[in-house]
C-alpha positions in Angstrom: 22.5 4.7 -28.7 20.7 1.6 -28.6 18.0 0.7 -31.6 15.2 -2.2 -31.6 13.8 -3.7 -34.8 11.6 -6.3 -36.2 13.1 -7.7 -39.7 13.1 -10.5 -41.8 15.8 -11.6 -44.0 14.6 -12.3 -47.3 17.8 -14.2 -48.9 17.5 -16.7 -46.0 13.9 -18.5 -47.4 12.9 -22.3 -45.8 11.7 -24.6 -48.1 8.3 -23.7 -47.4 8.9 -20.3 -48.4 9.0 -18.8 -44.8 11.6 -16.3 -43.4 12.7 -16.4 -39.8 11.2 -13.2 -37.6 14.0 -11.4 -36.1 14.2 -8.9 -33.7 17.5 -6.6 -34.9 19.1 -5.2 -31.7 22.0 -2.2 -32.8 24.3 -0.6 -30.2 27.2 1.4 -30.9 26.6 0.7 -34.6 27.1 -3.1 -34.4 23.9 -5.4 -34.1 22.8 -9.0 -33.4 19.2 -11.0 -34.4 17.6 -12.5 -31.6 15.1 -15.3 -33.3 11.2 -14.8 -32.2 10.5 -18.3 -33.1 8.3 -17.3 -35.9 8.5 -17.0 -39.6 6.2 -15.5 -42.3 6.4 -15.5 -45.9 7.9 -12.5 -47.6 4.8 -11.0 -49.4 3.2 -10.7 -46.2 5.9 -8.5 -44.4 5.7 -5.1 -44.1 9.1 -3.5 -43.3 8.2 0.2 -43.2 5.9 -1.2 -40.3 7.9 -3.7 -38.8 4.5 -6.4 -38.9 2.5 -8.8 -40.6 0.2 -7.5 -43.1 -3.2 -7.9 -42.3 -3.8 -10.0 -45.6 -1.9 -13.0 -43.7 -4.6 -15.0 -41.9 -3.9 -14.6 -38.5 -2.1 -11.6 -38.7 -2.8 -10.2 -35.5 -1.9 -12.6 -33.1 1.3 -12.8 -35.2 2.1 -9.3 -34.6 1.2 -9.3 -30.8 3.9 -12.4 -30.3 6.9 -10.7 -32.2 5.8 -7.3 -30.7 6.5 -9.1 -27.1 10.0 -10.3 -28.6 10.8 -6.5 -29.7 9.9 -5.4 -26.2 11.7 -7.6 -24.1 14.9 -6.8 -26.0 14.3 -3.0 -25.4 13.3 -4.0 -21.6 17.1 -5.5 -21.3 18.4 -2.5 -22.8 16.8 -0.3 -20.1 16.9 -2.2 -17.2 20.3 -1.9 -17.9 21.2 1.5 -18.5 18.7 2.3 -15.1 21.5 -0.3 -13.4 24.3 1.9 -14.8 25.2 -1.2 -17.2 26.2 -0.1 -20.5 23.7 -2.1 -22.9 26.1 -4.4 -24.8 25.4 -6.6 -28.1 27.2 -9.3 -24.9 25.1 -8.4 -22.2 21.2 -8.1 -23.8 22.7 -11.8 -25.3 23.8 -12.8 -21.5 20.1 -11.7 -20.3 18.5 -12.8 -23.1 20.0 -16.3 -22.8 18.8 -16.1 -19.3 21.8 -16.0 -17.9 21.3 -12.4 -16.3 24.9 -12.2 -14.3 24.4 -8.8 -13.6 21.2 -8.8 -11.5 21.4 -9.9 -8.3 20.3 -13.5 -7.2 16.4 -13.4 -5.8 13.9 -15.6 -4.2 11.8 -16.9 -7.0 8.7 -18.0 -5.0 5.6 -16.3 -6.5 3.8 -15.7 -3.3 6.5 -14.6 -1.7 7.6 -12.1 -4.5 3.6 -11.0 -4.0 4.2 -10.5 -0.5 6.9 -8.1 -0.8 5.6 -6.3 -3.5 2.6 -5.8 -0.9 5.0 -4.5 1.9 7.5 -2.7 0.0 4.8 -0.4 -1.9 2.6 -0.3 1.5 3.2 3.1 2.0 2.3 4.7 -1.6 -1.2 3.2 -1.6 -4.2 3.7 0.4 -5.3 1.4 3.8 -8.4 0.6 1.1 -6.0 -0.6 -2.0 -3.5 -2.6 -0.1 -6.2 -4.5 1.4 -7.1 -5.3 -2.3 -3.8 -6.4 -3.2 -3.7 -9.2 -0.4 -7.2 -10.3 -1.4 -5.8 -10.5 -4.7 -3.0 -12.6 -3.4 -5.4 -15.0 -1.5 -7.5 -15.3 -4.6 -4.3 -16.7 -6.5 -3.2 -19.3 -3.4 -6.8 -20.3 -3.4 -7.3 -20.4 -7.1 -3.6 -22.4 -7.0 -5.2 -25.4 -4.3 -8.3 -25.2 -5.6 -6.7 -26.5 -9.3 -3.6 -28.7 -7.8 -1.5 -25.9 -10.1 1.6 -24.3 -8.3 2.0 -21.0 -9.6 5.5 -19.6 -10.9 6.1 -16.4 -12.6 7.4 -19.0 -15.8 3.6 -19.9 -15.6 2.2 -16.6 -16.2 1.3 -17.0 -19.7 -2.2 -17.0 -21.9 -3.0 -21.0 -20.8 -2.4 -19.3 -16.8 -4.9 -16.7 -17.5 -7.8 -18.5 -19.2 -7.6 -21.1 -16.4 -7.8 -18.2 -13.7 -10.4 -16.1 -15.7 -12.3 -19.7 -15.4 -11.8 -20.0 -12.0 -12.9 -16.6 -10.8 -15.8 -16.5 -13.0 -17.3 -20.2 -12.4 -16.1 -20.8 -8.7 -15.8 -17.7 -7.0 -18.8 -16.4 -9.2 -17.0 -12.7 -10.0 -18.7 -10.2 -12.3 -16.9 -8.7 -15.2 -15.8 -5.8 -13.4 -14.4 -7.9 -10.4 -11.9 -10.2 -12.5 -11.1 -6.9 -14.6 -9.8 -6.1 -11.3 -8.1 -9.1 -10.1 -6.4 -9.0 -13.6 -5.2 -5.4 -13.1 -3.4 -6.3 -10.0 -1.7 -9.0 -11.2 -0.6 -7.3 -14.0 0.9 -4.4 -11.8 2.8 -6.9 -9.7 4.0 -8.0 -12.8 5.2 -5.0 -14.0 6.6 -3.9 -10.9 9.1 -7.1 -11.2 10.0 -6.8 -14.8 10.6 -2.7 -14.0 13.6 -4.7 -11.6 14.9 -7.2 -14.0 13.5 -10.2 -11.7 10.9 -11.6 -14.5 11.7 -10.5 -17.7 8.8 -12.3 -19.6 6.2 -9.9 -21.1 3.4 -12.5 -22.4 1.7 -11.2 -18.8 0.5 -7.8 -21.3 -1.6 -9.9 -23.0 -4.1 -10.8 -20.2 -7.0 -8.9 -21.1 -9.9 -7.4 -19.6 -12.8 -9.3 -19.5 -16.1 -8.4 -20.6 -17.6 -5.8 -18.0 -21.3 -5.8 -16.2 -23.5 -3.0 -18.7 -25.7 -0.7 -16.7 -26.8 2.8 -16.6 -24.4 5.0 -14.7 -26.1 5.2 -11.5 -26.2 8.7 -10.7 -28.9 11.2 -9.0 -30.7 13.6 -10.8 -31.1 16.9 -9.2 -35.0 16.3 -8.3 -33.7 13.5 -6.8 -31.2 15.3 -4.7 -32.6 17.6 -3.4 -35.4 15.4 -2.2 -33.1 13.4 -0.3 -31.5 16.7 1.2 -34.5 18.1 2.2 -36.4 14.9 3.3 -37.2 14.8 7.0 -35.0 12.6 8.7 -35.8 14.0 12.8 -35.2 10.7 15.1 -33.1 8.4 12.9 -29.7 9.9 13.2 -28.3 6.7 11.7 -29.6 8.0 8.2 -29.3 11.7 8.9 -25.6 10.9 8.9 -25.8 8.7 5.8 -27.5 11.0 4.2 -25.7 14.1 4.5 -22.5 12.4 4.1 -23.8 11.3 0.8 -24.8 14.7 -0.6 -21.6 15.9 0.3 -20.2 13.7 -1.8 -22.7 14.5 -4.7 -21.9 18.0 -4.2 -17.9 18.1 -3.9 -16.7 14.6 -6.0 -15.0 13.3 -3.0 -14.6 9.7 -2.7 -15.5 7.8 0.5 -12.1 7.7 1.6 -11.6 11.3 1.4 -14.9 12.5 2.9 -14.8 10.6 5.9 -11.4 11.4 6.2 -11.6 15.5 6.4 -10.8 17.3 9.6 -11.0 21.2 10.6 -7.9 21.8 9.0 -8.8 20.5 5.5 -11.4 23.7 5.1 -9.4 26.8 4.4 -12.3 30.0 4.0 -14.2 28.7 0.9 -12.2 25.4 -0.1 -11.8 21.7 1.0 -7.9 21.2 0.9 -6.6 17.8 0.8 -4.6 14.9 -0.6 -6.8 12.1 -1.8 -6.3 8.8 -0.1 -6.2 6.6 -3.1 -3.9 8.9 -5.1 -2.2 10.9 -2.9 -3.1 14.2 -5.6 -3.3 17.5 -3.8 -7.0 18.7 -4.7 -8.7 22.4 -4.0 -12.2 22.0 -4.1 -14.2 25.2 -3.8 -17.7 25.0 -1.5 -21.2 25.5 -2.5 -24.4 25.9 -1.1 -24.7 22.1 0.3 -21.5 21.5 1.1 -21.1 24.6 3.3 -24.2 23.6 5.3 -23.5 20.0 5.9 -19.8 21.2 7.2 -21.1 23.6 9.2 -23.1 21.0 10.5 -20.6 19.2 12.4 -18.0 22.2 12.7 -15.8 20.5 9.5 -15.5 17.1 10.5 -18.3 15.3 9.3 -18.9 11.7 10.5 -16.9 8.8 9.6 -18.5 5.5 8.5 -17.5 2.0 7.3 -18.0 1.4 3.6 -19.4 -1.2 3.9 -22.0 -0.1 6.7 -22.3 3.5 4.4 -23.3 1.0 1.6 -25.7 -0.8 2.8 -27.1 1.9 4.5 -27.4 4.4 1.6 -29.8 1.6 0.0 -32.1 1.9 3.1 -32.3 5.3 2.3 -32.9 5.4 -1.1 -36.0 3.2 -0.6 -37.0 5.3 1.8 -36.8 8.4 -0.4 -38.3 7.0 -2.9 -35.6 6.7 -6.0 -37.1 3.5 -7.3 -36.6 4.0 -11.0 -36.1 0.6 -12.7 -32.5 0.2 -13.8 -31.1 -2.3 -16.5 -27.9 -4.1 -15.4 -26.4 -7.0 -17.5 -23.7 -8.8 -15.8 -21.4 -11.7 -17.4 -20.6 -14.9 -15.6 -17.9 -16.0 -17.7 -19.6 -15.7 -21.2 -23.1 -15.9 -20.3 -25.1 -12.8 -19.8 -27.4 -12.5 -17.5 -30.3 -9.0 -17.6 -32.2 -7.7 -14.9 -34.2 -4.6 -13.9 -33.5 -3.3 -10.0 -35.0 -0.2 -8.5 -31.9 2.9 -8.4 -31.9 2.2 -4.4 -30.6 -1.2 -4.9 -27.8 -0.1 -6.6 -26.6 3.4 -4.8 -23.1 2.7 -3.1 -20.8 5.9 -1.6 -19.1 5.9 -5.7 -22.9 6.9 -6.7 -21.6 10.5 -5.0 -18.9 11.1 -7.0 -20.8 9.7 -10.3 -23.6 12.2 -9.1 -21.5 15.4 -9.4 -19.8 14.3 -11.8 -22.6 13.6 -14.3 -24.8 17.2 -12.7 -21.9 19.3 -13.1 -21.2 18.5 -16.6 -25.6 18.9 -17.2 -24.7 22.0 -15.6 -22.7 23.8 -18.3 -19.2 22.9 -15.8 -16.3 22.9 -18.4 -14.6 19.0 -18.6 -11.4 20.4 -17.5 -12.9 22.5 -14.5 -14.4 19.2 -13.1 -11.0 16.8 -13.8 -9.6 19.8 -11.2 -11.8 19.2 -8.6 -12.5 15.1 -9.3 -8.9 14.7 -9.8 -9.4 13.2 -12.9 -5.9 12.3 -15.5 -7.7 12.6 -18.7 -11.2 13.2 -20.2 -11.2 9.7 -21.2 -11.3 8.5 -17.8 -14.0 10.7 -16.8 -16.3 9.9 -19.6 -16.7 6.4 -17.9 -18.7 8.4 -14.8 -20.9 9.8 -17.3 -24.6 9.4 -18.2 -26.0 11.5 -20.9 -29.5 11.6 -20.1 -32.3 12.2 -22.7 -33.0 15.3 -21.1 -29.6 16.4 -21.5 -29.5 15.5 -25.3 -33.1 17.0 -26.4 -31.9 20.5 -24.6 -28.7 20.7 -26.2 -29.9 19.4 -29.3 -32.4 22.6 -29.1 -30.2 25.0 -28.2 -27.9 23.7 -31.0 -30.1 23.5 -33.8 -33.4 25.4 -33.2 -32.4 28.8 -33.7 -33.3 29.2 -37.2 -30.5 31.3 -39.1 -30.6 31.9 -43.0 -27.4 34.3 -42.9 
């Protein structure tokens, strides 16, 4: 049994009256200290809690730096025991001094480390999230020219990040959501080589997400639906298809990967059976009233269509249909924030589906956990970020909560 802590001792006090940080690693009932680096005087320590208290200035960033200390040790530990290595007081020292004799030798290269960890997890992604991953990785060798910096996984630190936050903000001109992105991949590659024992530095967790473009969920309300089902579309084709590809997705959650992906055999009597593209989750979504007509429509296999192409189209049809309320979007470039007000058509893209049921179903009295079942959704917290609590919404249940006047 293998233990990690954070102590200080207090009988070992520098002339400044500082005590070294330690991180206290016990296996088999013996232990070693492995220094963090930092120290912190004895009044501010909190032992039950293993940090700084937060009357030290500077507390947290304290706590986050010896935190990373404590997790690395416990990362040796179970790298380890999931290489059938007994975690030794020796061997976490070996590893720790960066010695690591028990891990094969690999190639170093960042870009080509990228490159594998692109091929090797090929087949557990989607055809739509690889192609994210290698953009990601050309991002990086362009970011790397761009700033004469060569890239190493010793690099990947805080100084690494705020220079490529900079970089995708200022030259490549990326809103919030897009370097949130690029920042979530890296991080996953990361992890995926520290899971192996190949980098075995965790100041990568630290990279945080950036701040996000602000805008009303863009969903459509039901008037809004149904006047794009029902509008007349006889002689454009082009939008017909669009369109009723769209409302399927309004009406069943599926993402654009999934709906123009269904065949014949994915509708079983009153369900749409499949595994999702992005997630490979098994899903049983039951029909309604729209999305039995539009099947029917094209005897189960509805039409396929390039995002792209479906996205810009969906805007032509919006405009067309009228769903021209003003919208507030505020993006950030970097720190600078930047309003404006665009009509709803500008801003529909094949997610707006999904959004769509998602946000109607709830209006519609659909329990959280009924929709997570059908959207495929983890948690409600995840699900709450598709969500847009009208004012409708929140004078009617305000009414039916509190207007029924009751003096028993």
């Amino acid at each position: 049994m293998a233990t990690v802590k954070l102590i200080i001792r207090e009988n070992k006090i520098n002339s400044e009256g500082l005590c070294v940080i330690y991180v206290k690693y016990t296996h088999n009932q013996n232990y070693t200290l492995f220094s963090t680096g930092e120290k912190v005087a004895p009044e501010y320590w909190d032992a039950r809690n293993q940090k700084a208290r937060k009357s030290l200035r500077g507390f947290n960033a304290l706590n986050e730096t010896i935190q990373v200390k404590a997790e690395e040790i416990k990362e040796i530990s179970r790298i380890a025991k999931q290489n059938k290595l007994d975690p030794t007081l020796e061997h976490v020292k070996s590893v720790w001094n960066s010695k690591k004799p028990n891990f094969p030798e690999v190639n170093k290269d960042f870009f080509s480390l990228f490159e594998k960890y692109i091929l090797e997890t090929a087949s557990s992604k989607a055809y739509g999230t690889n192609k994210h991953y290698k953009s990601s990785l050309n991002h990086l060798r362009e970011f790397s020219i761009s700033k004469k910096i060569k890239i190493s996984l010793e690099k990947m630190n805080l100084e690494f990040y705020d220079k490529f936050i900079q970089f995708l903000t200022t030259n490549k001109k990326m809103s919030g959501g897009s370097v949130n992105n690029q920042i979530k991949r890296l991080k996953v590659f990361l992890g995926y080589l520290y899971e192996r024992g190949i980098h075995t530095d965790l100041s990568f967790k630290k990279f945080q997400r950036v701040k996000q473009n602000e805008c009303d969920i863009v969903y459509l309300t039901q008037y809004e639906l149904n006047t794009l089902y029902t509008y007349n579309l006889e002689g454009n084709k082009r939008l017909e298809k669009v369109r009723d590809l769209f409302v399927l997705a309004c009406t069943t959650g599926l993402r654009h990967s999934d709906f123009t992906a269904l065949k014949p055999e994915n509708i079983k009597e009153n369900y749409i059976t499949l595994s999702t593209q992005k997630t490979k989750d098994p899903l049983k979504i039951p029909l309604n009233y729209y999305s039995k007509a539009i099947l029917a429509k094209y005897d189960n296999s509805p039409p396929k269509l390039s995002q792209q192409k479906f996205n810009n189209y969906i805007k032509e049809l919006g405009q067309l249909c009228g769903i021209d309320e003003p919208t507030e979007v505020i993006k950030y470039n970097g720190s600078t924030r930047i309003k404006n007000t665009s009509p709803k058509y500008e801003l529909l893209t094949s997610h707006t589906g999904r959004r769509t049921f998602i946000t109607l179903s709830l209006e519609k009295g659909m329990r959280a956990e009924t929709v997570m079942k059908i959207s495929g959704h983890k948690d409600t917290k995840t699900l709450m970020r598709y969500v847009k609590i009208t004012d409708k919404v929140k004078e009617v249940e305000m009414l039916k909560a509190w207007d029924n006047f009751n003096t028993a």
